[in-house]
N, C-alpha and C positions, 0 to 999 in steps of 0.2 A: 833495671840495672843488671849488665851481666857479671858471670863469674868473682873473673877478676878482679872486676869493682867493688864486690862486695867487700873482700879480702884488704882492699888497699883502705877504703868505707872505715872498717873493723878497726884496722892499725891507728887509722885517723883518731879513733875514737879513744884509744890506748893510750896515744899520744898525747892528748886533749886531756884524759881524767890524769896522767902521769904528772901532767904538767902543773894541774893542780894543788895535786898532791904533795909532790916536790917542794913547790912556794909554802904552804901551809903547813908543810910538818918539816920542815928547813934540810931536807935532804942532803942537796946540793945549794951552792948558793944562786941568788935568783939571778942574777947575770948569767949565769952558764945556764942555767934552766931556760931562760927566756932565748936567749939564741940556737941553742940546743932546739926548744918548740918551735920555734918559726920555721926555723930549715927546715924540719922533718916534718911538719904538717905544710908545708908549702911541697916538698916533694911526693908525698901521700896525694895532696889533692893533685898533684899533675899526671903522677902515676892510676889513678882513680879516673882523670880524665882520658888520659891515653886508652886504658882499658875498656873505654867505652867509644873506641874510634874516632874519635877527634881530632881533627889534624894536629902536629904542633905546636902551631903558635895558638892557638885556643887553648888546650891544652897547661902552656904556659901562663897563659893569661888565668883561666879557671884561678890555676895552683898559687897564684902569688894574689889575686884579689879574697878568695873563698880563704884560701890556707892562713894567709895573711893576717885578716878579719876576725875570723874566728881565734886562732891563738892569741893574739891582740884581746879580743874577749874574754878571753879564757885568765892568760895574763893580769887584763884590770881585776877584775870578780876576785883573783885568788889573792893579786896584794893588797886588796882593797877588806878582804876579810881577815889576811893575817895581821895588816895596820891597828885594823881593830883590837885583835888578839894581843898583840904588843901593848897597846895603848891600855886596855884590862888589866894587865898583867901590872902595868908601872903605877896605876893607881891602886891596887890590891898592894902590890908590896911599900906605898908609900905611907900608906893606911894604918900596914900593918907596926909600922918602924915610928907613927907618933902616937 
């Protein structure tokens, strides 16, 4: 991987744990986080592709399948553990009220 890739790699990776982060400690709400992530890790991977000479439309493609995919993952994992967290939370306080 050259330079530039690395750099855009890195952001990818910012992106990805932000994005986490975000859903799980309710930052922002998960609609604007979840669209928010896609763009920006689907531009990351294109930019990540470009900087490693890749025509275009490769490029393009990389960033919307890999970019995609992965914040898609990233996405499931984080509402799928903060579902849980909620769902703790309503049985703890339901618990606690009988």
């Amino acid at each position: 991987m050259q330079g530039g890739a690395w750099l855009f790699f890195l952001l990818f990776a910012v992106v990805m744990v932000g994005t986490y982060l975000s859903i799980r400690r309710e930052w922002v709400a998960p609609n604007v986080t979840a669209g928010v992530s896609v763009v920006l890790s689907i531009v990351m991977m294109i930019l990540m592709s470009l900087a490693q000479n890749n025509p275009l439309y490769q490029a393009v493609i990389v960033g919307i399948l890999v970019g995609g995919l992965f914040s898609g993952a990233t996405l499931a994992v984080a509402w799928y553990f903060h579902g849980n967290e909620l769902r703790t939370r309503q049985v703890s306080s339901e618990q606690s009220e009988s």
